[in-house]
Backbone as a chain_set.jsonl record, in Angstrom:
{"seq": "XXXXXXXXXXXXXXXXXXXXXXXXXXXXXXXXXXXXXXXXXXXXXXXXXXXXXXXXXXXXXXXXXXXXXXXXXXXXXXXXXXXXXXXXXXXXXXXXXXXXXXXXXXXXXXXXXXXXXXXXXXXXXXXXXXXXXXXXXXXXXXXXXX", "coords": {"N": [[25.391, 87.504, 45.181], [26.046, 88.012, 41.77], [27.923, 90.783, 40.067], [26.291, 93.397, 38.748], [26.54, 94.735, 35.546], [25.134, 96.236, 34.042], [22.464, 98.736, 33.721], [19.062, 97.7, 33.661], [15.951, 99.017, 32.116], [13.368, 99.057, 33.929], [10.119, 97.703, 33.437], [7.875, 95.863, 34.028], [6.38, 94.231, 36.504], [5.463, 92.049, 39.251], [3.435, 91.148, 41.582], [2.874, 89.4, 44.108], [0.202, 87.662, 45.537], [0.095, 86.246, 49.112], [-1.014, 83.683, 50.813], [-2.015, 81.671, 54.249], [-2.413, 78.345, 53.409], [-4.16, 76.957, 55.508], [-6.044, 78.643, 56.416], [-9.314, 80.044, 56.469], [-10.251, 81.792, 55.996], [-8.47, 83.473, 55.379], [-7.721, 82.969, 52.69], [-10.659, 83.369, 51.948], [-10.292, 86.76, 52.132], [-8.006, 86.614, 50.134], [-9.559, 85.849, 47.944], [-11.465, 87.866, 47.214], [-9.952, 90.357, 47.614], [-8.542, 89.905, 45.076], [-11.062, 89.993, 42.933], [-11.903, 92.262, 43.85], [-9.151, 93.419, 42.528], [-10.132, 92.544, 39.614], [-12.359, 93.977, 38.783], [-11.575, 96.666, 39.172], [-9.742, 96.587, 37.288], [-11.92, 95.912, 35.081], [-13.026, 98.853, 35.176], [-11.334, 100.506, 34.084], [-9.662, 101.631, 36.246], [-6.753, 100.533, 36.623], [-4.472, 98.961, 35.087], [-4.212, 95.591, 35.835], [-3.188, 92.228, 35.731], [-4.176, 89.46, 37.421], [-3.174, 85.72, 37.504], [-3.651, 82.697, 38.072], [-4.794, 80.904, 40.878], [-3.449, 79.337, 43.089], [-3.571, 77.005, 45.216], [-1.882, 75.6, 46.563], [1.959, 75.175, 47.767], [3.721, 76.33, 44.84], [6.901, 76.416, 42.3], [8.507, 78.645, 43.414], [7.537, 79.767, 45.318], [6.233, 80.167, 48.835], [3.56, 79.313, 49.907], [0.141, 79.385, 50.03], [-0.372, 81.435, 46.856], [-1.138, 83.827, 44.458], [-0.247, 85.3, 41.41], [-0.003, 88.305, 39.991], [0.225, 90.38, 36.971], [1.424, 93.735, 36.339], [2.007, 96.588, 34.832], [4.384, 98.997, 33.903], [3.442, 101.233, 33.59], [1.219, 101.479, 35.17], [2.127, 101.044, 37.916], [2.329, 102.581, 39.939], [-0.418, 103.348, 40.906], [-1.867, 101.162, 41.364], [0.031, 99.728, 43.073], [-0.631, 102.066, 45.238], [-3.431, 101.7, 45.845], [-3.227, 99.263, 46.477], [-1.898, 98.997, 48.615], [-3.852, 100.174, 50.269], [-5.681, 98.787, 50.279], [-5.421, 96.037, 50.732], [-5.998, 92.851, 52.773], [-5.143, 91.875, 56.121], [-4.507, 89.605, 56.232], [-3.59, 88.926, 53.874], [-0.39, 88.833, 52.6], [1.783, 90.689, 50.813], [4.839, 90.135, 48.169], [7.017, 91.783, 45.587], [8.175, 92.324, 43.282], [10.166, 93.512, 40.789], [10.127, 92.24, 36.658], [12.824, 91.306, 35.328], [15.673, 90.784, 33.642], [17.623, 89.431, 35.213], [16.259, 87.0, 36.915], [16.578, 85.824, 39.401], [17.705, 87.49, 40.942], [15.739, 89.512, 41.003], [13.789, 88.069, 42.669], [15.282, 87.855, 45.32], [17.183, 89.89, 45.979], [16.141, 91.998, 44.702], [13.493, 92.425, 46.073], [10.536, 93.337, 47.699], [8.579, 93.673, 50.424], [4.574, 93.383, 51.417], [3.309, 93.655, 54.446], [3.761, 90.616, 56.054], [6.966, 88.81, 55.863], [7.794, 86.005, 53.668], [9.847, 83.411, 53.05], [11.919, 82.381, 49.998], [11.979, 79.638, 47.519], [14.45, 79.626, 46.243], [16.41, 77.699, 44.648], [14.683, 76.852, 42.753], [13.778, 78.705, 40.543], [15.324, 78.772, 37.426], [16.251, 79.776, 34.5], [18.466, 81.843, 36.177], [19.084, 84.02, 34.916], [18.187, 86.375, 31.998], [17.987, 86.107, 28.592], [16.47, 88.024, 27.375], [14.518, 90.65, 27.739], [11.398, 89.936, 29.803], [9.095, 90.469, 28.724], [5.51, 90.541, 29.429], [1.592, 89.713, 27.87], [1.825, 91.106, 26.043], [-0.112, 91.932, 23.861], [-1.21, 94.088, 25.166], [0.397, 96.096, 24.385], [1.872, 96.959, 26.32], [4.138, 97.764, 29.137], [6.919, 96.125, 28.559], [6.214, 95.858, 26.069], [5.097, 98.116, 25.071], [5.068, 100.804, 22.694], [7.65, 102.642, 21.537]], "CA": [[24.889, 87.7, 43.836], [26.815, 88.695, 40.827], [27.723, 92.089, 39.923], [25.456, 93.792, 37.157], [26.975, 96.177, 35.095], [24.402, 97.601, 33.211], [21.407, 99.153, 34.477], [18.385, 98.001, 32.404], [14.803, 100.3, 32.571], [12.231, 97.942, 34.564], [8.527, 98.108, 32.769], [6.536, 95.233, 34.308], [6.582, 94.175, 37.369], [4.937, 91.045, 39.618], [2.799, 91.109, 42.396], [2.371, 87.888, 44.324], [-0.602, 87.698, 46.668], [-0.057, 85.255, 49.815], [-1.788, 83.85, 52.294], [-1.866, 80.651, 54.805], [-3.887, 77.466, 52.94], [-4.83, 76.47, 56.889], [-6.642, 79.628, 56.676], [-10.302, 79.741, 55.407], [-10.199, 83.72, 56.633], [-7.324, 84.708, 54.335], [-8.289, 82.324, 51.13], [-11.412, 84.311, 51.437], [-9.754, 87.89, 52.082], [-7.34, 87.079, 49.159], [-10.419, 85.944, 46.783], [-12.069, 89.267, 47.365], [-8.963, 91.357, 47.006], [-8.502, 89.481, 43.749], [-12.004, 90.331, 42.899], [-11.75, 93.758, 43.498], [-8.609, 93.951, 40.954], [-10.559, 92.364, 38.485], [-13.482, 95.032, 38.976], [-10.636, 97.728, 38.917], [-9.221, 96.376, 35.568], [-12.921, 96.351, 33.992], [-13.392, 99.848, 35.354], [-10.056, 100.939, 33.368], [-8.856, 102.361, 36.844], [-5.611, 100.465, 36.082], [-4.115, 97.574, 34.102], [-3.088, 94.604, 36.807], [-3.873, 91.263, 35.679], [-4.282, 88.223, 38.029], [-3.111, 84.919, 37.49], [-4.429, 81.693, 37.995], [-4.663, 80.843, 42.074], [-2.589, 78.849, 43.584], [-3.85, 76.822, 47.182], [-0.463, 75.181, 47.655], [3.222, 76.37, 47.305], [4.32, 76.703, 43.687], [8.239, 77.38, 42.69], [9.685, 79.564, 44.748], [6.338, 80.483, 46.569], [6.302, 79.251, 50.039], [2.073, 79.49, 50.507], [-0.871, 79.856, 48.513], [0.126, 82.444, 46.215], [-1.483, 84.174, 42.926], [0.787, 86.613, 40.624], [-0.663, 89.66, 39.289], [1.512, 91.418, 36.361], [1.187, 95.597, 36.328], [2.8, 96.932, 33.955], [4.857, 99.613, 34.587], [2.567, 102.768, 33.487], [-0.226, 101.545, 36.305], [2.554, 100.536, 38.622], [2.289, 103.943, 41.327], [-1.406, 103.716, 41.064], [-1.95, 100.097, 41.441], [0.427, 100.15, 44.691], [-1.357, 103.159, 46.244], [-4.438, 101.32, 45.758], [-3.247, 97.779, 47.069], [-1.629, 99.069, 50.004], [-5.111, 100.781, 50.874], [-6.914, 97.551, 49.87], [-4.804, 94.6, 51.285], [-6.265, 92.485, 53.981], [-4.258, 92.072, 57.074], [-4.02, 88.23, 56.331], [-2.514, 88.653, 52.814], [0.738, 89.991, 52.135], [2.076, 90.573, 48.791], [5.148, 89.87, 47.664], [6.635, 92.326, 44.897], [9.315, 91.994, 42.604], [10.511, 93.82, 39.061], [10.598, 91.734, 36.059], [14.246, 91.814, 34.266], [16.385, 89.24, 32.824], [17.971, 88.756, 35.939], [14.71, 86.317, 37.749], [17.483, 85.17, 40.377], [18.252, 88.835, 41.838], [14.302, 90.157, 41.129], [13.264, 87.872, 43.826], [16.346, 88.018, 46.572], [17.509, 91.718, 46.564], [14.926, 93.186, 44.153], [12.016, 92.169, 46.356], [9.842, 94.322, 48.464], [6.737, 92.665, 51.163], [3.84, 94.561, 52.095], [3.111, 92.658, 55.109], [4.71, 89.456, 57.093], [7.524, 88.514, 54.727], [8.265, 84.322, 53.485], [11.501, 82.784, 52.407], [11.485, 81.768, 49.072], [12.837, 78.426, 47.823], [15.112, 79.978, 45.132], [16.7, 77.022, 43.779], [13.157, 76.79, 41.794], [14.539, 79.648, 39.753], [16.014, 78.586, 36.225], [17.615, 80.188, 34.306], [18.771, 83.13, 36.557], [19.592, 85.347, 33.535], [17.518, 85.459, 30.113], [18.461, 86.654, 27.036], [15.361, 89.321, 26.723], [13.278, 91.35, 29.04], [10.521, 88.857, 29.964], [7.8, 91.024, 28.44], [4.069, 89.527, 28.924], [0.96, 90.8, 28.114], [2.18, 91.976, 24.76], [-1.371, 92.467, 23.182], [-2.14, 95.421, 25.455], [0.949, 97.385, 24.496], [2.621, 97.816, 27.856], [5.527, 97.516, 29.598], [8.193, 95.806, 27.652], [5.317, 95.63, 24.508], [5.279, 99.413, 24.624], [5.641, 101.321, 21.805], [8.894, 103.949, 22.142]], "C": [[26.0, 88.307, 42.978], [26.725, 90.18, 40.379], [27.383, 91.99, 38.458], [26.612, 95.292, 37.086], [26.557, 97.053, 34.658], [23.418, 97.586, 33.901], [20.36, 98.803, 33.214], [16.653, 98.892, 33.356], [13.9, 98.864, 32.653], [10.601, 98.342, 33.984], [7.808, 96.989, 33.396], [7.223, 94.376, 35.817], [5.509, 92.607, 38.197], [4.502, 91.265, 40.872], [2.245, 90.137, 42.915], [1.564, 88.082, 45.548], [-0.324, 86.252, 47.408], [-0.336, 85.245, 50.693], [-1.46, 82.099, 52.657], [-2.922, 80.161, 54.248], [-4.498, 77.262, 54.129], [-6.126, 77.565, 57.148], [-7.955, 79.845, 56.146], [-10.768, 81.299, 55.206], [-9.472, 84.525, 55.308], [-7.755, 83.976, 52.788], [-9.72, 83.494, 50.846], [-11.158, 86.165, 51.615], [-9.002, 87.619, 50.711], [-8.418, 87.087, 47.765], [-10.955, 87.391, 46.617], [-11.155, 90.045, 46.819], [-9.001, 91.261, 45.253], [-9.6, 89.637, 42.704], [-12.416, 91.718, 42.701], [-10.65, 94.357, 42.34], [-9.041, 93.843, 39.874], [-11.733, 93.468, 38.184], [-12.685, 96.39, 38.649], [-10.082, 97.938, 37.711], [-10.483, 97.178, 34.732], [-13.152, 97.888, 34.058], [-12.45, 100.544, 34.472], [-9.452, 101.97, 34.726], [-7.26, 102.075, 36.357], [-5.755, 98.962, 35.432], [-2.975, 96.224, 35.005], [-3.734, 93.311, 36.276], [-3.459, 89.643, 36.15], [-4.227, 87.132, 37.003], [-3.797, 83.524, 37.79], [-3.79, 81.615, 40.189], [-4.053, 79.501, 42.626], [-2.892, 77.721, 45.128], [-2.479, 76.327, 47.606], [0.801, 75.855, 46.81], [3.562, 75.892, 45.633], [5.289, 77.424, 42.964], [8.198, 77.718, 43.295], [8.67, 79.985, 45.839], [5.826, 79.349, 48.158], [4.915, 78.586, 50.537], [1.216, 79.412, 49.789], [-0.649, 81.311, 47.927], [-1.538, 82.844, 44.897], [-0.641, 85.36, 42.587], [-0.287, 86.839, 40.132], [0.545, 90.024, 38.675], [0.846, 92.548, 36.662], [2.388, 95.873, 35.665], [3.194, 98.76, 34.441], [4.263, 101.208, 34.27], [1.641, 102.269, 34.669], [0.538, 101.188, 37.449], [2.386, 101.337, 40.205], [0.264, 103.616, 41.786], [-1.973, 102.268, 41.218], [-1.392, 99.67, 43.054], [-0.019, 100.608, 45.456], [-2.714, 102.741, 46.524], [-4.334, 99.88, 46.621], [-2.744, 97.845, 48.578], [-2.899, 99.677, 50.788], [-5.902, 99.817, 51.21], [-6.498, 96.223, 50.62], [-5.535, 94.284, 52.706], [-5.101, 92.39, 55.196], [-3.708, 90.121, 57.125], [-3.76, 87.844, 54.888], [-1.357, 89.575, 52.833], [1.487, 89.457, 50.593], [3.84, 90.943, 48.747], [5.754, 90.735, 45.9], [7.795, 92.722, 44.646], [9.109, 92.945, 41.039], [10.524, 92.054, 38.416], [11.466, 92.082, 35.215], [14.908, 90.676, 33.757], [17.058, 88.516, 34.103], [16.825, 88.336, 36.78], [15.651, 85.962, 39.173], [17.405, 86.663, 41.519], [16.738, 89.581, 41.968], [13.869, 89.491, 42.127], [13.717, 87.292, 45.064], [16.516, 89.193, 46.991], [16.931, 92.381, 45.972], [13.456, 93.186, 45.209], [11.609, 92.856, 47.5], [8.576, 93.429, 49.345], [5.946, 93.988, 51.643], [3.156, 93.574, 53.135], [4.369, 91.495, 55.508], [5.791, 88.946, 55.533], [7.556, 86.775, 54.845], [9.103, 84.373, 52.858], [10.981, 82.069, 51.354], [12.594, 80.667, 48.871], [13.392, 78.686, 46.529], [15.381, 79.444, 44.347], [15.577, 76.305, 42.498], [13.606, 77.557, 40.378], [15.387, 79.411, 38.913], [15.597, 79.273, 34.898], [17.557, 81.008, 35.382], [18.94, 83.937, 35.968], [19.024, 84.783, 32.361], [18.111, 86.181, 29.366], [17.66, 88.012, 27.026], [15.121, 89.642, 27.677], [12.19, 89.845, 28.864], [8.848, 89.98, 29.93], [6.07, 89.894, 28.17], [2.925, 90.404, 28.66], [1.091, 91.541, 26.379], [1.034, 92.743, 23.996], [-1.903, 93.374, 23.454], [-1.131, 96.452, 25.197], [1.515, 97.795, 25.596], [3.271, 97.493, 27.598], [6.543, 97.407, 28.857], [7.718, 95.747, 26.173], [5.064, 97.275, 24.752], [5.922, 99.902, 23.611], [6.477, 102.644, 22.379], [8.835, 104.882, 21.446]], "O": [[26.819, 89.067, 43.495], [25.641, 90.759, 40.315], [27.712, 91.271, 37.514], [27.114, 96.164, 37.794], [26.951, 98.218, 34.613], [23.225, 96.671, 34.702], [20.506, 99.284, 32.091], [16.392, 99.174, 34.525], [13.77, 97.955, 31.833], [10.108, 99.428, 34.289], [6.623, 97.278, 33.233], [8.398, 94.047, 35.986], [4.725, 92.152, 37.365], [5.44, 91.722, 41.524], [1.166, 89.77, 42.449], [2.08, 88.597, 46.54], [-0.415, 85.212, 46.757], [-0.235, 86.135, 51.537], [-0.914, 81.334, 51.862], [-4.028, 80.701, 54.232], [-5.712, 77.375, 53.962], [-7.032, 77.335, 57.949], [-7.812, 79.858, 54.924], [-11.524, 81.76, 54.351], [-9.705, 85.526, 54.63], [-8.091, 84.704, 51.854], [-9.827, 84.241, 49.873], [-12.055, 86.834, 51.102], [-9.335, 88.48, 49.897], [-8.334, 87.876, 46.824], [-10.647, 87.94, 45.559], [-11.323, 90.483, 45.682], [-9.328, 92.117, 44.431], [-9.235, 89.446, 41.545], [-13.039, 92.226, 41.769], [-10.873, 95.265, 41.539], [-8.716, 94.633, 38.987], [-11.851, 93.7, 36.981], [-13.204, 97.173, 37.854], [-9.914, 99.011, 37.13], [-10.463, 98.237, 34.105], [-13.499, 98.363, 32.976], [-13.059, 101.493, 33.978], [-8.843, 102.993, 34.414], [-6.563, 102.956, 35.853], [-6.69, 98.169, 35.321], [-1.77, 95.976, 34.942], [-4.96, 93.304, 36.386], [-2.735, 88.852, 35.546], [-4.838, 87.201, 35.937], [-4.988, 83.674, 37.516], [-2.763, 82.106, 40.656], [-4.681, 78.521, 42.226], [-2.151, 77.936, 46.087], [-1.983, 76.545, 48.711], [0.836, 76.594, 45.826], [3.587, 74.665, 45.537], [5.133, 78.627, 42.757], [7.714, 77.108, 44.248], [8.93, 80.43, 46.957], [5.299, 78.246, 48.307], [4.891, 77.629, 51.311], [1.54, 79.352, 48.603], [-0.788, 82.281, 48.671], [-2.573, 82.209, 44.697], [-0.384, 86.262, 43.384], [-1.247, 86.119, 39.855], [1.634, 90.08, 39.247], [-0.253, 92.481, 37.212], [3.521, 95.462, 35.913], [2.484, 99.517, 35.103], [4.76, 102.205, 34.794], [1.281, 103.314, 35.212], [-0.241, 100.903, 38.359], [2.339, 100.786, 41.305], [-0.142, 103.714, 42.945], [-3.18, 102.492, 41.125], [-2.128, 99.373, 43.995], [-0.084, 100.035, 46.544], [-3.282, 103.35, 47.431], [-5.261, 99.477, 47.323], [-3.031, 97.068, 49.488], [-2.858, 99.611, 52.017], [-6.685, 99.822, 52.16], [-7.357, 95.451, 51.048], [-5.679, 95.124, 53.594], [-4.068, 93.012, 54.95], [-2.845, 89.588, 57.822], [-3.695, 86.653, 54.583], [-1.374, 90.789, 53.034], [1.622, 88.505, 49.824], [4.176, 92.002, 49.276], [5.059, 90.413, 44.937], [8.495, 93.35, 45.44], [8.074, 92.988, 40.375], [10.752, 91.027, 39.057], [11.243, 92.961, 34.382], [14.314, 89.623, 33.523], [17.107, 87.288, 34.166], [16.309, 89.243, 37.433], [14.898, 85.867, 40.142], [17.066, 86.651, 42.703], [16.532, 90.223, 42.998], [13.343, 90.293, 42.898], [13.066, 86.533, 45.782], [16.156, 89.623, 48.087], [16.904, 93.552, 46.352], [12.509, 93.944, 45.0], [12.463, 92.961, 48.379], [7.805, 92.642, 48.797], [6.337, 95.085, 52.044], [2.443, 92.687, 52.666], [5.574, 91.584, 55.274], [5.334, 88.792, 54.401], [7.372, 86.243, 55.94], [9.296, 85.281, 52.05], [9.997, 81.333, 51.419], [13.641, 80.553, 49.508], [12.909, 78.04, 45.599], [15.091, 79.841, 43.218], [15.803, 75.462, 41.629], [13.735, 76.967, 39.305], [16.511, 79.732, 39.296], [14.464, 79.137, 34.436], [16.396, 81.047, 35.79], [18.981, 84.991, 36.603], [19.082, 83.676, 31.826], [18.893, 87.015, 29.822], [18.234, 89.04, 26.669], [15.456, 88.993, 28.668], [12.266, 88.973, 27.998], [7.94, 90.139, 30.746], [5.687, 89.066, 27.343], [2.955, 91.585, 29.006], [0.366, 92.388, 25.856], [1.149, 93.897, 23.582], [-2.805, 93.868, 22.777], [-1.382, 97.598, 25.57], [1.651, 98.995, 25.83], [3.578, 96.984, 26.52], [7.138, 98.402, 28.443], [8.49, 95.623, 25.222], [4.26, 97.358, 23.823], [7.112, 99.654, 23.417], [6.157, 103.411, 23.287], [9.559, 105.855, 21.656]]}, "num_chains": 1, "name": "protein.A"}
């Protein structure tokens, strides 16, 4: 990977739930999980919000996947909660978002659970112009006011 020179401040972050499609065990462990974040959102414990679900691989994702953003104020308390909560037949997948997308999911990336090889060359651009702020309407992360 290329050397970074500057350090930028990470605010939102990605959380990819995966599991085996062969599996009818873990599709329904990850629905549930996914289920319970949405129950967690409405409750205003924290602010994580699931993606659309995935049964086969998509970019770089080797499995059935779904991304969750968390923005980086619910990010400790969202974690402490998913590592409590995770089934034993999903593992998640869990990357910063920054401009560099190439290095967030090679040497930025973290597994909680069995890790998968991603198919990188999926990954265009490798470097953006901006933070890749989403979400903007609630005011987080990179849509935070300073």
């Amino acid at each position: 990977m290329g050397t970074i020179t500057e350090v930028e401040e990470i605010k939102e972050f990605h959380v990819h739930l995966y599991w085996l499609s062969t599996s009818r065990r873990a599709l329904n462990d990850a629905e549930t999980l996914l289920d319970l974040i949405e129950k967690k959102n409405a409750e205003g414990y924290f602010v994580a919000k699931p993606l659309r679900v995935n049964p086969t691989p998509v970019g770089p994702h080797p499995m059935s996947s779904c991304e969750v953003w968390v923005p980086i104020e619910y990010f400790g308390k969202f974690y402490g909660w998913v590592a409590q909560m995770r089934p034993s037949t999903v593992s998640l997948m869990i990357h910063p978002l920054s401009r560099h997308q190439l290095l967030d999911h090679t040497d930025r990336v973290a597994f909680m659970g069995p890790s998968a090889p991603l198919n990188v060359e999926t990954l265009q651009p490798p470097v953006t112009e901006h933070s890749p702020a989403q979400y903007p309407e609630l005011g987080l992360g990179y849509s935070a006011k300073s």
